[in-house]
Structures are given as C-alpha cells and as structure tokens.
C-alpha positions in Angstrom: 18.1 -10.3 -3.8 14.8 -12.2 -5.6 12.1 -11.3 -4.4 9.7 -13.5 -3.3 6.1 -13.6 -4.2 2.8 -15.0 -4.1 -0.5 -14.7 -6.2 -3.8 -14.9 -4.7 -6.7 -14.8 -7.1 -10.1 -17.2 -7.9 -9.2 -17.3 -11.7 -6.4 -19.6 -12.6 -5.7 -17.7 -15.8 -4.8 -14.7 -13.9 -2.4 -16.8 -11.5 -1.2 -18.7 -14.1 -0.4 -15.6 -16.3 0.8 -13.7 -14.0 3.1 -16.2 -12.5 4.7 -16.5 -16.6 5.0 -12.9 -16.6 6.5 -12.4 -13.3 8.9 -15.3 -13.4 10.4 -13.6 -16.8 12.2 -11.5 -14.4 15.6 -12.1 -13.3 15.2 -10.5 -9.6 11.7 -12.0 -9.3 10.5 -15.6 -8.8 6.9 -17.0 -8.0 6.7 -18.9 -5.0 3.0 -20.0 -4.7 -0.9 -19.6 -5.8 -3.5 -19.4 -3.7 -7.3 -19.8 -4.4 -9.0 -17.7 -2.2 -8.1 -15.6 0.5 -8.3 -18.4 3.4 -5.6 -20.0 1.2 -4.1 -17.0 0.9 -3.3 -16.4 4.5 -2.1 -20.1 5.0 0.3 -20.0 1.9 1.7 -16.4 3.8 1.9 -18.4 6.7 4.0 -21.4 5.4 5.8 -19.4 2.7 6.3 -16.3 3.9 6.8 -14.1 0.4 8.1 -10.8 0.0 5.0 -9.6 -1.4 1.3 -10.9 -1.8 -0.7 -10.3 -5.3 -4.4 -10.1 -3.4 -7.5 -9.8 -5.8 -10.0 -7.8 -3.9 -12.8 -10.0 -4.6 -12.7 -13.7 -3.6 -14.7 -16.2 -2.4 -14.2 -18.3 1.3 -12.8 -15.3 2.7 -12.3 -11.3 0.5 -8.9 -10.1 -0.2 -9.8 -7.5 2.2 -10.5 -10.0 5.2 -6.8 -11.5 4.2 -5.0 -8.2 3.9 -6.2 -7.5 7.4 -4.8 -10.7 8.9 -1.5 -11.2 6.7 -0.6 -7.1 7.9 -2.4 -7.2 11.2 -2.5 -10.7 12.8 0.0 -13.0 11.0 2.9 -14.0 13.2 6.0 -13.6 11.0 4.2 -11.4 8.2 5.4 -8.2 9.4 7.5 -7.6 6.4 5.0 -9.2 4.2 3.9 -6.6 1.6 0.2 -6.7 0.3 -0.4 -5.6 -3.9 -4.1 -5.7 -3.8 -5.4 -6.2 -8.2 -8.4 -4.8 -9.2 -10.2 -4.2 -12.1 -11.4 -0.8 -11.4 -9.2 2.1 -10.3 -12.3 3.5 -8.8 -13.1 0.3 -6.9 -15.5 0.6 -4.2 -13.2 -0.9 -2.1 -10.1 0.8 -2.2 -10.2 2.5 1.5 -11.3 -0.7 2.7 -7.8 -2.4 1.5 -5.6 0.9 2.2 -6.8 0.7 6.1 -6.3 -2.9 6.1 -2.5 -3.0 5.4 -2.4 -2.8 1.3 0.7 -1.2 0.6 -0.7 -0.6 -3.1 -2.8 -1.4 -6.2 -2.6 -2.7 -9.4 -4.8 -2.3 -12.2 -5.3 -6.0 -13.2 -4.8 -4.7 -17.4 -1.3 -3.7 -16.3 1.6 -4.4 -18.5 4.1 -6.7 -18.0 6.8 -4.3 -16.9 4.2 -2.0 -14.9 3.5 -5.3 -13.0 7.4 -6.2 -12.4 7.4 -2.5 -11.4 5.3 -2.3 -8.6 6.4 -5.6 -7.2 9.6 -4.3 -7.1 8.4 -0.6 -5.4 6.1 -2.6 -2.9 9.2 -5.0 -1.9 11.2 -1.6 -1.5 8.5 -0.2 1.2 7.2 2.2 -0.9 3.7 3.4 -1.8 1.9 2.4 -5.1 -1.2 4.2 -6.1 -2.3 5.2 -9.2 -4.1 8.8 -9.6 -7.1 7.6 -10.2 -7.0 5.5 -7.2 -5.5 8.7 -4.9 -8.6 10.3 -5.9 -11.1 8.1 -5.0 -9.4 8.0 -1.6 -9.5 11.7 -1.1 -13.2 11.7 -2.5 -14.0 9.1 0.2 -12.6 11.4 3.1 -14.9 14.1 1.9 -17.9 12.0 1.6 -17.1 10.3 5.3 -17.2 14.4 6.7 -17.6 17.0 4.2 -14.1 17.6 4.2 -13.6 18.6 7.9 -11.2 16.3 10.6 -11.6 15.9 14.1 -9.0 16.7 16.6 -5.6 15.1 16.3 -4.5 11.9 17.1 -1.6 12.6 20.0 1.0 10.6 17.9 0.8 13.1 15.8 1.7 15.4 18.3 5.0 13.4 18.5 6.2 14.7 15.0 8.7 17.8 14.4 7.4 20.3 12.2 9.6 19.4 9.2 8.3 15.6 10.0 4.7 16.2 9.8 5.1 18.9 6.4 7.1 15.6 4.9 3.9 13.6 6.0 1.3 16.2 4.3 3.4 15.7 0.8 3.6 11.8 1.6 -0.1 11.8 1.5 -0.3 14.2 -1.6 1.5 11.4 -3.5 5.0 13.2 -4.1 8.2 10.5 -3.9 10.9 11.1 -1.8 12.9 13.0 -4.4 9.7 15.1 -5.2 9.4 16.2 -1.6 13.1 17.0 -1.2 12.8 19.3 -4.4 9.9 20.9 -2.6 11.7 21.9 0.7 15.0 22.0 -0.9 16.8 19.3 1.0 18.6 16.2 0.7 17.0 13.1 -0.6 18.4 10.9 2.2 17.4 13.3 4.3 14.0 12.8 3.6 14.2 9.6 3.8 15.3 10.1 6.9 12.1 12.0 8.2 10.2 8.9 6.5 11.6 6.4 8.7 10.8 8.4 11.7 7.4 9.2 10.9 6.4 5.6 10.2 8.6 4.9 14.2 6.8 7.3 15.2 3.3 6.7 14.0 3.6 3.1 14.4 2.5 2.8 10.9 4.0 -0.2 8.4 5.1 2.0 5.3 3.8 5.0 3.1 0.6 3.7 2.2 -0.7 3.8 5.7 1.4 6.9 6.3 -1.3 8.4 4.1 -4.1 6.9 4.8 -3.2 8.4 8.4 -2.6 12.1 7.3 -5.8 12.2 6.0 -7.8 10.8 9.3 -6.1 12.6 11.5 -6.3 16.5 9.9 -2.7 16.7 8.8 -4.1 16.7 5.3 -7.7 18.1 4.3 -9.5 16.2 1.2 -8.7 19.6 -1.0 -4.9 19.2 -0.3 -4.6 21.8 2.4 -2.9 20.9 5.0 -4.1 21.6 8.4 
C-alpha cells in the first residue's frame, strides 16, 4: 500500500525538497504542504495522510500545538502518524512533542533513504528516536525529579508481569526482535505483548508507550527498572 503523507514546514525549500525526495519512492507519495501548523491541522483534516512531516517551530500555531490536536482532538486522525523534523537532536522541545502524540523525530540533515525509512517505520506503528534524542528524554525525567517516580498509575497495575518487563525494554529503545532475544521468546510473541500494552494503557503506539514507562516508575532515568 502507498503511503500517504503530508509535509508541514514555514520553508518552502524544505517542503519542496522533501516532497522530490519522498515522491522518488515507489511505496510513498506526497499528498499535501502545509505552511504552518493551523494549516497543518486543516490539510490532516481534509486529507487525512498516513503520516504528518511536523517542523517543531512554526509560526500561526507550533508544530507542538498541531501534534496535540491532529493525535488528540482531530476526528478521523486517529491513525494519523506525527514525524516531528528538527534541527537539533537535543531540541528543547522534544518531551514537549513526545507527550503530545509525535510518534518520532527526524533530524532535518537526514538522508534521503533515512527519511523514506522513518516514514515507512512511523506508518508501521513503530517508534523512531534517534539516541541522542532518547537521551535528552531520559535527562529531562531526571531534571523534572532527580530521578525518583511517584506512585503508579493503576493502568499499570493492569499489566502481567512479562507485559510490563516488555514495556521497561520498549522504553529502553530495544525493537521487538531485540526484546524477544532478551527473554528468549518469539518475536510475534512480543508483538503480541505490544499490542496489549498499548490496549491496555490506552496509549496510540510505542512512542507514548515510552514516554509512559518513564512517568509512571516502570523505568527509572538510569535504566532500572522499578
């Protein structure tokens, strides 16, 4: 299937290359541009793409602000998945997007086939963050509380054991055929446990899968888990 997308950035030579690049691909075809990220959200609206390329920074209304409604308040976005670009794999606002609904980043100096790549992983329902980008989010957990959680959230209570260990390694970045290596198991099988945790959790795909681990305790900033 091709999958449908959509670039939102303030610089038409971003769009404009991006959009040659990504139309180069046989599985992948551009379906809009939007300006900012009011236009963003209307072109989501009316379009409906497979996945949204969101610059961070914007003017009218932040890629953020966008990502929050496309994910959160969109009707018929639910499947809509959100590839925020930056500049900076240490952007100040990487949390930001992550608890908004981003389901990745992109580094906007990204080869051509990198950027085909996490198209395709974000379309899949899978996680995209770069290391240096998983480490700013941990650092920004220890910062928020010196690396100590509250009590748990109750959904969490709702996991199995084996579920929430497969959710500590989600958040620690391993794929699914890392994790099923590490507890000797079945890749389907762990894909498995992902779909139930995300049921479970209410949450829209790995991304926020981690994001989650780390609020609630099931992962400490150093990697422990709790």
């Amino acid at each position: 299937m091709t999958i449908k997308v959509l670039i939102a950035d303030d610089q038409i030579m971003v769009r404009q290359g991006f959009s040659v690049l990504l139309n180069a691909e046989p599985d992948i075809e551009v379906i809009g541009q939007a300006v900012d990220g009011a236009d963003a959200v209307a072109k989501v609206a009316a379009l409906v793409p497979d996945v949204v390329l969101m610059d961070i920074r914007m003017p009218e209304l932040s890629g953020i602000e966008a990502t929050r409604r496309i994910t959160g308040e969109l009707p018929g976005a639910a499947d809509v998945k959100v590839l925020v670009l930056t500049t900076f794999d240490l952007d100040e606002y990487v949390y930001d997007a992550l608890r908004a609904g981003a389901s990745g980043f992109l580094l906007k100096d990204a080869s051509a086939d990198q950027l085909a790549e996490a198209v395709r992983v974000v379309a899949a329902g899978d996680a995209l963050l770069a290391p240096g980008i998983t480490r700013r989010l941990i650092a920004e957990f220890s910062r928020m509380d010196g690396g100590t959680r509250g009590p748990l959230k109750p959904r969490v209570g709702e996991l199995t054991g084996r579920e929430t260990e497969v959710l500590a390694l989600i958040a620690q970045g391993l794929s699914n055929a890392e994790i099923a290596a590490r507890l000797v198991v079945a890749e389907q099988t762990v894909k498995t446990h992902v779909g139930r945790i995300l049921v479970k959790l209410g949450l829209r795909d790995r991304t926020q899968a981690a994001v989650y681990a780390y609020e609630t305790g099931v992962v400490r900033p150093s990697g422990r888990t709790s």
